[in-house]
C-alpha positions in Angstrom: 0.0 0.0 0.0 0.8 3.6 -0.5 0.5 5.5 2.7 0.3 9.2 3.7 1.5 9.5 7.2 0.7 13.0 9.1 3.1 12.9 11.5 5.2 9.8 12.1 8.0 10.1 14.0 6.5 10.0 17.7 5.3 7.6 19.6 2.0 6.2 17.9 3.5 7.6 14.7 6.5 6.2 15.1 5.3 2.6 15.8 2.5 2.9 12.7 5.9 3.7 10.2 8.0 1.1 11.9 5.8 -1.2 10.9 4.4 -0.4 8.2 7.8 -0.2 6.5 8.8 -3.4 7.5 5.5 -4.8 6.3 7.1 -3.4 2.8 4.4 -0.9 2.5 5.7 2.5 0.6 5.5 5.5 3.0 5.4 8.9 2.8 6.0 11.5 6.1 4.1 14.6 5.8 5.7 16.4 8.6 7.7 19.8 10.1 10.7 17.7 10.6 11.3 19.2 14.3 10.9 15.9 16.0 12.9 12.6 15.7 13.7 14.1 12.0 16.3 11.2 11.5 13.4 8.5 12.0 13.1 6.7 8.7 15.5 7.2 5.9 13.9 4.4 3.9 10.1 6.7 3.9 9.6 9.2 1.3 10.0 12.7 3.7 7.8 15.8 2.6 8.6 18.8 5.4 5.4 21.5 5.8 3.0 22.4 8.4 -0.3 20.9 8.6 -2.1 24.0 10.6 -1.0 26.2 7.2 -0.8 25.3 4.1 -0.7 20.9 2.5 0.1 22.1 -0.7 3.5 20.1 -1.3 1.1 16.9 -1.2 -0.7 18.7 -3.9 -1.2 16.0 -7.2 0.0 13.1 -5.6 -2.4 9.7 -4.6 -2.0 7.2 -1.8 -4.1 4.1 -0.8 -4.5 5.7 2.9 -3.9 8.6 5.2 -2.9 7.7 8.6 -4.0 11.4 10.5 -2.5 10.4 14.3 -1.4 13.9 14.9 -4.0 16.6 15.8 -7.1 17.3 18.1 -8.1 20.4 16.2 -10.8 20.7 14.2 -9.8 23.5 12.4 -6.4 21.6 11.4 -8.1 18.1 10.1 -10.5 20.4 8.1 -7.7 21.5 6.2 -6.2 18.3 5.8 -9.7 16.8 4.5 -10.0 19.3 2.3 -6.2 18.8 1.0 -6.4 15.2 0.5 -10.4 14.7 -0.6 -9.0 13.4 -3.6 -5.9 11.9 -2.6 -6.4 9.0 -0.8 -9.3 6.4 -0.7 -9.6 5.8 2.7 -8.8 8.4 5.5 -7.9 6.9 9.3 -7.8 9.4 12.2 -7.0 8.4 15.7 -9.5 9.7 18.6 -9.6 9.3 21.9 -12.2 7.4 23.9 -12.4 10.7 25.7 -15.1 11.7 22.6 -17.1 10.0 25.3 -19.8 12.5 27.1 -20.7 10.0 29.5 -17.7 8.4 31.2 -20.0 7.1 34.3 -20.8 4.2 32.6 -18.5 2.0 30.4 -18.1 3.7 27.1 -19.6 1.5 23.8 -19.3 2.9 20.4 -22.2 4.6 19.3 -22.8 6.2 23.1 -23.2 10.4 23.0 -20.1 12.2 22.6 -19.2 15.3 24.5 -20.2 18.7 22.2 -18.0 22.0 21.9 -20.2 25.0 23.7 -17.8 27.2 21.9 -17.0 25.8 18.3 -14.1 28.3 18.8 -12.9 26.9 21.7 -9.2 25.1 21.5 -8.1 24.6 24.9 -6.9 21.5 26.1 -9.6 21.4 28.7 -12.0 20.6 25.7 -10.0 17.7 24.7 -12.5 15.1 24.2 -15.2 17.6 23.0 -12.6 18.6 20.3 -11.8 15.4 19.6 -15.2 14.4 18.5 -15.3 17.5 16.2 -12.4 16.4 14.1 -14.2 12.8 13.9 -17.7 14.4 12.3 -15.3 16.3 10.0 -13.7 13.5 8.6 -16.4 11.5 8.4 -18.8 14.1 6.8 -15.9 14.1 4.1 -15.4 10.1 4.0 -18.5 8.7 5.1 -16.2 4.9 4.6 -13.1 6.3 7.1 -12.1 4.6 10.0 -12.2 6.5 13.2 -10.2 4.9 16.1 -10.6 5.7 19.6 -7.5 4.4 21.8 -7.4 4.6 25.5 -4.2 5.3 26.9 -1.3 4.0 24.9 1.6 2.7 26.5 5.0 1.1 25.7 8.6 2.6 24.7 9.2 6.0 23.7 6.1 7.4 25.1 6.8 10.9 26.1 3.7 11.1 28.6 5.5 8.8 31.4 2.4 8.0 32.7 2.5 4.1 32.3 6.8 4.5 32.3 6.1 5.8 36.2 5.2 2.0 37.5 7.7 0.1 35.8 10.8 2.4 36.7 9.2 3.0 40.2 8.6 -0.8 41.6 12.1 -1.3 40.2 13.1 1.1 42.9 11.8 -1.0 45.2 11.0 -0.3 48.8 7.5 0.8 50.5 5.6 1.7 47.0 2.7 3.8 47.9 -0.4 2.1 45.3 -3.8 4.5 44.9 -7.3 3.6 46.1 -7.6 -0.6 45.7 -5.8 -3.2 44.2 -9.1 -4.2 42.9 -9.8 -0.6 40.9 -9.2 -0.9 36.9 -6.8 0.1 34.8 -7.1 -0.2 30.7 -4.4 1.1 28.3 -2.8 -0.3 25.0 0.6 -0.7 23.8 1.6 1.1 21.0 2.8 -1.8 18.8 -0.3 -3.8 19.3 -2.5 -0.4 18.7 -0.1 0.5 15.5 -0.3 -3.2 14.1 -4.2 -3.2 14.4 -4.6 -0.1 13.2 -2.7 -1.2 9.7 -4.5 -4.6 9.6 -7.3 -2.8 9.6 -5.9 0.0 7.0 -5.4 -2.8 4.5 -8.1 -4.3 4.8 -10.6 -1.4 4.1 -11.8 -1.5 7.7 -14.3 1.4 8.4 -17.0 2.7 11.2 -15.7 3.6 14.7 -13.9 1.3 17.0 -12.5 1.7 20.9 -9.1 0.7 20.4 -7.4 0.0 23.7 -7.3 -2.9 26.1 -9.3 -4.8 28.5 -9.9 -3.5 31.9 -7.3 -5.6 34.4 -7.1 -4.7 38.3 -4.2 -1.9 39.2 -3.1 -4.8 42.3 -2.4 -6.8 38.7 -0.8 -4.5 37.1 2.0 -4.0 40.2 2.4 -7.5 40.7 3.5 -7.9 37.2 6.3 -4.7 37.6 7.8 -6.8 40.7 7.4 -9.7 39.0 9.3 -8.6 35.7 11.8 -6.5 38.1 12.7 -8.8 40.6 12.1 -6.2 42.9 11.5 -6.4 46.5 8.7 -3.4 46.9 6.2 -3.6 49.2 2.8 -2.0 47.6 0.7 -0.3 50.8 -2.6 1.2 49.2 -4.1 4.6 50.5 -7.9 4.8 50.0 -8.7 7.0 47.3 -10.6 9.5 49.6 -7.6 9.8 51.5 -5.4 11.1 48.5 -8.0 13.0 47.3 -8.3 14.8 50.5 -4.5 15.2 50.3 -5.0 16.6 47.1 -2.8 14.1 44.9 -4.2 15.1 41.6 -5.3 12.1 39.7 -4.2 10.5 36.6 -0.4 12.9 36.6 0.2 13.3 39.9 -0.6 9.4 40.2 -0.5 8.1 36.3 -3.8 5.3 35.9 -5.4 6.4 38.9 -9.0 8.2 38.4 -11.3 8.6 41.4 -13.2 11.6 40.5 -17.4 11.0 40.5 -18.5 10.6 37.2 -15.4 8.9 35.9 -16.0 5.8 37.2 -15.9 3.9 34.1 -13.0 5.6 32.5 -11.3 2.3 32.9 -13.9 -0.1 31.8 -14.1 0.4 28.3 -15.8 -1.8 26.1 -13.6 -2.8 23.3 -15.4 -5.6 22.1 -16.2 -4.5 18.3 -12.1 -4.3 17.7 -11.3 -7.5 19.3 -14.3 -9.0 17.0 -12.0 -6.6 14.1 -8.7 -8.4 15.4 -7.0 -6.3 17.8 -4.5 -8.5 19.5 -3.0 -7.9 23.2 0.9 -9.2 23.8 1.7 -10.1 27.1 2.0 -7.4 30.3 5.1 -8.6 31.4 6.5 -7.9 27.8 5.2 -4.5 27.5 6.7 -4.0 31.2 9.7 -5.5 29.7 10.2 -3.3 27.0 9.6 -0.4 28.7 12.3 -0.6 31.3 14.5 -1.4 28.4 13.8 1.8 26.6 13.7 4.2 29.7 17.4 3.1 30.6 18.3 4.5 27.3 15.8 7.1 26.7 16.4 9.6 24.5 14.9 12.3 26.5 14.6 12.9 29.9 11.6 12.0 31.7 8.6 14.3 31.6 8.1 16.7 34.2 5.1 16.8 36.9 4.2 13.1 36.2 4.8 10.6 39.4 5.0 11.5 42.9 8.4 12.6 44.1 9.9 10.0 46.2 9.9 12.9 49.4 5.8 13.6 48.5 5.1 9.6 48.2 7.2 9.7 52.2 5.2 12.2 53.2 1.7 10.6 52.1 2.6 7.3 53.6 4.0 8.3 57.1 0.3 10.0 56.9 -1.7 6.9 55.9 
């Protein structure tokens, strides 16, 4: 296949042109070149700036456009309108955030959150903005395949927020764990997200999927980091209440942990329709694996504000 790539060099990107150049597909990077610019010699390289002006892609035909790289509405308008007639099939990763309703376990085809200002851009309007971009591109390609990924984990993810647990039970020592071992956590690794996502590119997949993996317990998710470190950390769990009362902010200040009302089903995701499509999960312990493999040889430093501070996690469990 010929493929149009918006983006491609970071994280989801990055993993969709891995492999889909070793799958011997022919690729082309649409892209500024400021990030990871020396990614993929192999892939046809076309520098510009999305948010302006598509025009070098101007005459030219692929099979596919992979759009991983924008929550604007604004921006995939003008890449719809660039590429109407470019490519048959158009494929733009969402978020399950689109979600208005995150109470109960989000199914495709549930209500999705609505822009009270269609000028508003701020990140706070994330999922609202998110859904935006999915009516543009499917008012333009009414056969395009909207995917809607939880969080996406692995190497080279900039966010830390899965990275946190890995690198922190290898540590070892008293491990402070939020709320229950019992609470669930749901995220996907990147391969297993790129490779499904290009399955489903080739095979002229379209309609809306939640992309991300199935719900497992938090307690799980820890025993598997001590397991794959050989650690000797000793998890003692703080009831939610407690930390929210503390005022640990959720999901950063703690990555996977979400207590807030009305977001109790963040983590229960129903992701049946993409298993049925042939999403595939490898094993924990190999994403866990990996991980650690790629943070002792990162290639950035870690991200700022994500994780408790080992004096903060002291202080919260002399307190507990």
């Amino acid at each position: 296949m010929k493929l149009l790539v918006l983006g491609g060099t970071r994280f989801l990107g990055r993993a969709l042109v891995h492999d889909a150049l070793a799958r011997g597909h022919d690729v082309t990077l649409f892209n500024r070149g400021q990030t990871n610019a020396e990614l993929f010699p192999e892939a046809e390289r076309v520098r510009g700036d999305r948010t302006r002006d598509l025009a070098a892609l101007r005459g030219r035909e692929w099979d596919a456009v992979l759009d991983v790289a924008t929550f604007l509405p604004r921006v995939v308008r003008l890449s719809v309108d660039a590429l109407r007639t470019a490519a048959a099939r158009y494929v733009y990763v969402s978020s399950v955030s689109v979600y208005a309703d995150q109470s109960v376990p989000p199914v495709e085809g549930a209500a999705v959150a609505e822009l009270g200002d269609p000028d508003d851009e701020r990140i706070e309007s994330y999922g609202a903005l998110k859904a935006a971009c999915e009516r543009v591109v499917q008012d333009a390609d009414p056969e395009a395949l909207i995917v809607r990924p939880g969080l996406i984990v692995g190497p080279h993810d900039p966010t830390d927020r899965f990275t946190y647990w890995p690198v922190r039970v290898a540590e070892g020592g008293e491990v402070l764990a939020p709320g229950s071992p019992d609470d669930p956590v749901q995220f996907v690794d990147v391969r297993d997200l790129a490779a499904w996502i290009l399955d489903a590119a080739e095979r002229g997949t379209a309609g809306v999927f939640n992309a991300t993996g199935t719900s497992r317990p938090f307690g799980e998710l820890l025993e598997a980091c001590r397991a794959v470190c050989r650690s000797d950390a000793r998890f003692t769990w703080i009831a939610s209440e407690t930390l929210l009362a503390a005022g640990v902010e959720e999901w950063m200040g703690i990555p996977l942990w979400i207590a807030s009302p009305g977001w109790q089903a963040a983590n229960r995701v129903v992701v049946d329709k993409a298993i049925g499509a042939g999403l595939r999960f490898r094993p924990l312990e190999e994403t866990i694996r990996d991980t650690l493999a790629w943070h002792a040889d990162r290639e950035w430093p870690a991200a700022e504000g994500v994780g408790l501070s080992r004096e903060r996690e002291r202080e919260l469990l002399a307190g507990a």
